[in-house]
C-alpha positions in Angstrom: -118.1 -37.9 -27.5 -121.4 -36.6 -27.7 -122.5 -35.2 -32.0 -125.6 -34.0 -32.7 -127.2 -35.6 -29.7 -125.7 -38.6 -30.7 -122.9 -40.4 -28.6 -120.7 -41.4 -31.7 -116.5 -42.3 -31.7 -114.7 -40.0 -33.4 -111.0 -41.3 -34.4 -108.6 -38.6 -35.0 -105.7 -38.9 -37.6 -103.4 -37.6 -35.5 -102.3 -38.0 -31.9 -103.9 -35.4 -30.5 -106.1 -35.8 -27.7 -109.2 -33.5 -28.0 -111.4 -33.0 -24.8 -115.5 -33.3 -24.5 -116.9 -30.1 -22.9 -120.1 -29.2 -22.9 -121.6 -28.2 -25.6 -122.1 -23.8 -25.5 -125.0 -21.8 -26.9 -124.1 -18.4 -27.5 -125.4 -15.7 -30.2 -123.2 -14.0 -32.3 -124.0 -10.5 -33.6 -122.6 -9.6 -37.3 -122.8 -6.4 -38.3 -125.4 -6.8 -40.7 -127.9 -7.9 -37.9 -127.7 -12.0 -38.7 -127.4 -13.6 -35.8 -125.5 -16.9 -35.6 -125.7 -19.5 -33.1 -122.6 -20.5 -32.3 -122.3 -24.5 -31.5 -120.0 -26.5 -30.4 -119.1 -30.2 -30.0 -121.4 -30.7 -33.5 -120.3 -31.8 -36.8 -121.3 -29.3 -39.1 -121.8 -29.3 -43.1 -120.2 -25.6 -44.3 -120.3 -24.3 -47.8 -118.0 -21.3 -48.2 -118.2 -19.5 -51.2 -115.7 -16.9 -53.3 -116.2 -13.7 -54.3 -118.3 -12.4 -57.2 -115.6 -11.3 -59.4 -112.9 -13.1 -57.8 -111.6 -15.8 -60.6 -112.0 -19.6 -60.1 -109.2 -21.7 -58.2 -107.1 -23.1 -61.2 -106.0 -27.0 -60.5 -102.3 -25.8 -59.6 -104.3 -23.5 -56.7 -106.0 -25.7 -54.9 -103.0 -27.2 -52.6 -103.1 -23.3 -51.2 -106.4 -24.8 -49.7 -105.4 -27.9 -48.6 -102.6 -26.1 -47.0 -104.7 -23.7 -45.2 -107.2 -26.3 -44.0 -104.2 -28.5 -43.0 -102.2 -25.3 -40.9 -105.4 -24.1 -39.5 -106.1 -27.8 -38.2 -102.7 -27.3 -36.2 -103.4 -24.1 -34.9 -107.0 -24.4 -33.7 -107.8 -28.1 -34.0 -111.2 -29.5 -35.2 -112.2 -32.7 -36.9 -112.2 -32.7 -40.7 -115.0 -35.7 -41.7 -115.1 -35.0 -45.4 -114.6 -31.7 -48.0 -114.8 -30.9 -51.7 -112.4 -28.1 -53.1 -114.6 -26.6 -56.2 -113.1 -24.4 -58.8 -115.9 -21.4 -56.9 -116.6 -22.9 -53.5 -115.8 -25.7 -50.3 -117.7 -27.8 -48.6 -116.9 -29.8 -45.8 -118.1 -31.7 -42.3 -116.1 -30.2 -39.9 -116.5 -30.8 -35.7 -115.2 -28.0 -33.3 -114.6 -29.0 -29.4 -115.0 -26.2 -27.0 -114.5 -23.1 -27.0 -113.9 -22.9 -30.4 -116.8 -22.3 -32.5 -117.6 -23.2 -36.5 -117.7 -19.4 -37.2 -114.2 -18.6 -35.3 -112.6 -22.2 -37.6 -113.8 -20.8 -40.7 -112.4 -17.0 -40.4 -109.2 -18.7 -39.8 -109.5 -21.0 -42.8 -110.9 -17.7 -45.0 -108.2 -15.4 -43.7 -104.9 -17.9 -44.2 -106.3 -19.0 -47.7 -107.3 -15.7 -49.2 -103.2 -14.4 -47.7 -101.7 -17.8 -49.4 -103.6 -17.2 -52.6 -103.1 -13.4 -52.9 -99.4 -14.2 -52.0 -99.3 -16.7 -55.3 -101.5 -14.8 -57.4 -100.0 -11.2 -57.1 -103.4 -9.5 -55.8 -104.7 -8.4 -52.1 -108.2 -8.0 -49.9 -110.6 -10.6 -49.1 -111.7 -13.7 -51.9 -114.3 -15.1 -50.3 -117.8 -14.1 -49.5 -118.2 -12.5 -45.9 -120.5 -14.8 -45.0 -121.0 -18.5 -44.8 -123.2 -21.0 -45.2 -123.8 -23.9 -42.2 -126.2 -26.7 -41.1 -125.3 -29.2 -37.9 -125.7 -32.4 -38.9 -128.3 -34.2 -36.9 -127.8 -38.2 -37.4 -126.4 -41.0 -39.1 -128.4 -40.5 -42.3 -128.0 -36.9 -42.7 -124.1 -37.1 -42.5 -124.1 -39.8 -45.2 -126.0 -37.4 -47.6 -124.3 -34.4 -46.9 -120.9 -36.8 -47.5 -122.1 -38.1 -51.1 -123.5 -34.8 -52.1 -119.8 -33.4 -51.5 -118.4 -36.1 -53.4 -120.9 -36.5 -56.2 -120.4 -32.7 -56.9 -117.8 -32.6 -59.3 -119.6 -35.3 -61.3 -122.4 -33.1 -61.2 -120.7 -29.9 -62.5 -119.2 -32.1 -65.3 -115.6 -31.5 -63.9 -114.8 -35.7 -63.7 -117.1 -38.3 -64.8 -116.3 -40.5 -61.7 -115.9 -38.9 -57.6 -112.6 -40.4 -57.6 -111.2 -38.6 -60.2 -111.9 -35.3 -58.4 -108.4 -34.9 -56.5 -109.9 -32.2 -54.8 -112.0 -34.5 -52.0 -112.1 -37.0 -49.5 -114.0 -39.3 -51.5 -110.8 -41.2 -51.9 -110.1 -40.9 -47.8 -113.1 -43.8 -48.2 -111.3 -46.2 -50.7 -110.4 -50.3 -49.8 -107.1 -49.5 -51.1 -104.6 -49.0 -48.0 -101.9 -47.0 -50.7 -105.2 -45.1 -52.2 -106.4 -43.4 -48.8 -102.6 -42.9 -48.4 -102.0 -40.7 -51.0 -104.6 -38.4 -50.2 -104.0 -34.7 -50.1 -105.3 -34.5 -47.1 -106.3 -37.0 -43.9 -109.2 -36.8 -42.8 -111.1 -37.9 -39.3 -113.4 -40.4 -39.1 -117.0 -41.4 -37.4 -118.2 -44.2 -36.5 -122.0 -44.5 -36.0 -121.7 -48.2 -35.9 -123.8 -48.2 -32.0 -126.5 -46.0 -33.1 -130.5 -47.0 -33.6 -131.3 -43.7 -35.3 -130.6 -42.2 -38.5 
């Protein structure tokens, strides 16, 4: 498969097949007159943020994400590289394959995690912010940054002295420890830019 310009092997956790197509340039208009390229065969770092207002994710809440991220991988597959659930905010590395675009994965994620954390929390409307933030990730180096800076962020926001105590990641998805990645939350998909010069 071709990412980011790079031809990289990209082994799924489950046994679905995904297909390379072509990757498709088209321009999205929002209302408010940003226009987003939509990409697609790229792995992209995503920060999605909630509300102003909306209270933080308590530590019993955040399984309502790794559900949502976990249906909405079933429904419209894409390739989850790496993520960090924050008490205000996500970020993860996330590939979509033709036709389905980064925008169209992440109203899907927004939409079934703001209905399963209304649903436990009693309330109704939208959680997160309209908008999104997203960068494609170019090569080798700039995945591994984007990865530790994900990881690292709990540590930074004083929420766990070490990544691995931060439940809430895929920093574990990483570990030595066969029965460590195993009980991970969540599985994640993994790339392997062993054959490339750049980066």
């Amino acid at each position: 498969m071709s990412v980011a310009g790079f031809s990289v092997s990209l082994r799924r956790t489950r046994d679905t097949e995904t297909s390379v197509a072509a990757t498709e340039w088209i321009y999205n208009r929002c209302v408010s007159n940003v226009r987003r390229l939509l990409v697609t065969d790229r792995i992209f770092f995503v920060t999605v943020n909630l509300q102003r207002g909306i209270p933080h994710f308590s530590e019993g809440e955040f399984p309502l994400l790794i559900q949502a991220l976990q249906v909405c991988r079933e429904r419209t597959p894409f390739l989850l590289c790496g993520y960090v659930l924050m008490p205000d905010h996500w970020h993860a590395l996330i590939c979509t394959q033709y036709p389905v675009t980064v925008s169209r994965t992440l109203q899907d994620v927004k939409w079934l995690s703001a209905r399963l954390m209304n649903r436990h929390r009693g309330s109704k409307g939208s959680i997160w912010q309209r908008r999104f933030w997203d960068r494609f990730v170019r090569h080798k180096k700039e995945f591994c940054e984007r990865l530790d800076y994900m990881h690292l962020n709990p540590v930074n926001k004083s929420l766990v002295a070490r990544p691995d105590q931060w439940r809430w990641s895929s920093y574990n998805n990483f570990a030595i420890e066969k029965s460590v990645v195993e009980s991970c939350h969540l599985k994640i998909d993994y790339v392997d830019w062993s054959d490339q010069n750049r980066g």
